[in-house]
Steps between C-alpha positions, in 0.01 A plus 500: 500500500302253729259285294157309637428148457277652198775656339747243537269219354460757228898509404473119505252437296621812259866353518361124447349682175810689365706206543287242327530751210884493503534179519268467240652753287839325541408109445320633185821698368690161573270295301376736252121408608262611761496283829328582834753464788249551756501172755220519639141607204503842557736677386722515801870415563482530943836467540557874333145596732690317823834631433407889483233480797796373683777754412236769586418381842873526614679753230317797650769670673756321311766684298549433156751250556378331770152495324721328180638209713171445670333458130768287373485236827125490478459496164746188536329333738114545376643374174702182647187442712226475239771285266515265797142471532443444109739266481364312827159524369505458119848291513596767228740779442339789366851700462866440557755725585794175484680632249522807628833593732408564872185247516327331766336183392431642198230703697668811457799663456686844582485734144110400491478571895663838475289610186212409727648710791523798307129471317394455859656866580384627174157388614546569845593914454311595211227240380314432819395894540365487153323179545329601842392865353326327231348287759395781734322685213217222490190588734550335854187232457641411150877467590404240805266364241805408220720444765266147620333425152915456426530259873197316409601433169847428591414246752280325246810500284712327742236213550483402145892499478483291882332218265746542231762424830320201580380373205888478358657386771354230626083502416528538109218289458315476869211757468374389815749581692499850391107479523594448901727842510228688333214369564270743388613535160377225210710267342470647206569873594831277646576333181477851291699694759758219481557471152468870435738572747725215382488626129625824619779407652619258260470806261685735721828323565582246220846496604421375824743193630306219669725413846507162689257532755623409836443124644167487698528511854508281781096445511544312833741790665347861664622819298754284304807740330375901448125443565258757611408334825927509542491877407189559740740332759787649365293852606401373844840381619675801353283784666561290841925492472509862378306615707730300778783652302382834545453477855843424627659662263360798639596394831862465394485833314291721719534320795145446546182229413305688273194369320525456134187344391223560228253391644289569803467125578830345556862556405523424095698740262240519164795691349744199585251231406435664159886509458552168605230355242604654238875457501380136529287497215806772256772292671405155531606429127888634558550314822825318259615855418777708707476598860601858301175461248271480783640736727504789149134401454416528878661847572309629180150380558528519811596883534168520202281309690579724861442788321153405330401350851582837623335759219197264529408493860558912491250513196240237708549602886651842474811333730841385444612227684903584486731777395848490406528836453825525786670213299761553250428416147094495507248604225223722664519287795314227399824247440887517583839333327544309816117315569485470086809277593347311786238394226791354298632347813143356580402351163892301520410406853122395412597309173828371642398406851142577577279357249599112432411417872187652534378428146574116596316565812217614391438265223498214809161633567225281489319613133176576608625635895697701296215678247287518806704692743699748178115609430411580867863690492349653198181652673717608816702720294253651318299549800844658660570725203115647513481591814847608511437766202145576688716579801768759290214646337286579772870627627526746230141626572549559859785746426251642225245564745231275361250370765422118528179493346493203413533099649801443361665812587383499844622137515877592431511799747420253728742231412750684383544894623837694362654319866511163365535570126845675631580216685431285220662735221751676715680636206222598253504895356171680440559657140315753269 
């Protein structure tokens, strides 16, 4: 079953809901009182809403067993993800999994992984049908309607927790500051989100472990350590090599120079950028560990993360970028044994080889050079990205014989007519 963006915000916010409730339901069994385990003030735990949106994008034509791994390694990671961010935020440890055989930092650890993996599936085969038929027996006006009373409130939610963030970590007591991120909210409407929000997270994990927060960094150095202006660089520099990768090793493959872009502007790879950025940010941490550890985590996000790239741009641009389908050992085409290896070899080779040099090299830039020219890098891309998904979706309406009514549309057939797009994309599939 394909879902709509409607539908799948639905099963997150639904999912959010149901989980808040177990973990509710289990802290207060523990402690033989009520407590509210929600993170954020509604009652909300995202990383059950985040988890199941995700295992639904890609576990549609997944067998049961397949669709059980999938849930277990993104389960693993949403859950390692969000206790890296409390703990970088809050300098706090809201759970720990360190006495627990099979751990990672603590973070997580395999028998908690695997239940998750297999209350994905449950989820996945059986509870989102239920969920979305409920859903689809509101009116159409009044679905929509829920659907962005929920996003509006929701987004409110995350602001008053964004001060809670701030305030604790380095602003406890500098109300102006906060008065300059939100400017159009009081300082008192600050002070009573704050300390609500505060209260309720003191309440909801009294166990918590306070963690030494790392050392400040280098004030006087650009994108010092795991930074985002190093991530955002991290991205640029990444799309550029694998998209260089790509090229010749298509050449030495296939014998010929084939374009393997993303974008209509240039040659950059958003798929290897992404990749790049974030095996920096999941990777930078275990650059001590074994050349095996990284190469393990590499082959399995990696072969994840191709295969969501892939599922996604299908669902968005009705077009698939690769197939695999005439390799040996591939799942629906979308990812082979052998490239999910090349992503072990790459995250090795990055870690290993790649990163020191350039992180050193770009932290020579001049501070504010540096700010100045990643935000105009910024605004390129985006620009890039827009009117390269103008340009695929005036694609897709071509071949559905819509007429270019409008500016925009008439714009693209002019720039770009199914000629150049193939040139651009040579090996992109129009799907159903």
């Amino acid at each position: 079953m394909i879902y709509n963006g409607y539908e799948l915000t639905w099963l997150f916010f639904i999912y959010s809901f149901l989980g808040w409730v177990l973990e509710t339901v289990i802290a207060a069994i523990k402690k033989k009182k009520f407590t509210n385990r929600g993170v954020i003030n509604a009652p909300l735990c995202i990383s059950y809403g985040i988890t199941m949106v995700l295992i639904t994008v890609i576990g549609q034509e997944l067998t049961p067993f397949w669709l059980f791994c999938a849930s277990t390694v993104i389960a693993a990671v949403i859950e390692w993800t969000g206790g890296h961010f409390i703990e970088l935020a809050y300098h706090e440890r809201w759970w720990d999994y360190s006495h627990v055989k099979w751990n990672l930092d603590g973070h997580v650890c395999l028998p908690v992984s695997l239940a998750w993996g297999a209350l994905g599936t449950v989820c996945m085969l059986w509870g989102n049908e239920l969920i979305i038929a409920l859903f689809r027996l509101l009116p159409e006006f009044i679905d929509t309607l829920v659907v962005w009373i929920c996003v509006i409130a929701f987004l409110l939610d995350i602001l008053a927790t964004l001060i809670v963030i701030y305030g604790k970590s380095r602003y406890a007591n500098r109300w102006k500051l906060i008065d300059s991120y939100f400017a159009s909210m009081s300082r008192t409407l600050g002070k009573i989100l704050y300390h609500h929000v505060n209260h309720r997270i003191e309440k909801a994990y009294p166990l918590k472990k306070t963690v030494k927060a790392n050392p400040p960094a280098d004030s006087t150095v650009f994108a010092p350590g795991c930074s985002p202006y190093k991530l955002v660089w991290m991205f640029i520099i990444g799309g550029v090599l694998g998209d260089i990768f790509e090229i010749f090793f298509c050449r030495a493959t296939q014998g010929v120079w084939m374009s393997r872009t993303s974008l209509v502007w240039g040659q950059f790879s958003i798929i290897w950028g992404f990749a790049i950025a974030a095996a920096t940010a999941l990777l930078y941490r275990y650059k001590e560990r074994s050349d095996s550890f990284l190469f393990v985590a590499g082959t399995v996000l990696g072969g994840v993360y191709e295969y969501l790239c892939s599922v996604i741009s299908e669902m968005v641009f009705g077009t698939v970028f690769w197939d695999y389908s005439k390799l040996p050992f591939n799942l629906g085409g979308r990812i082979n044994l052998l490239y999910c290896f090349f992503w072990g070899f790459a995250a090795v080779l990055w870690i290993r080889v790649l990163y020191p040099p350039i992180s050193r090299w770009i932290e020579k830039f001049p501070k504010r050079a540096g700010k100045f020219l990643t935000w105009c890098l910024i605004l390129f891309l985006l620009c890039d990205g827009a009117v390269s998904s103008a340009a695929l979706m005036r694609s897709n309406e071509r071949l559905e014989g819509i007429e270019a009514t409008q500016s925009w549309q008439q714009l693209m057939d002019s720039w770009y007519d199914d000629e150049s797009l193939a040139k651009i994309y040579p090996n992109a599939i129009r799907v159903e």
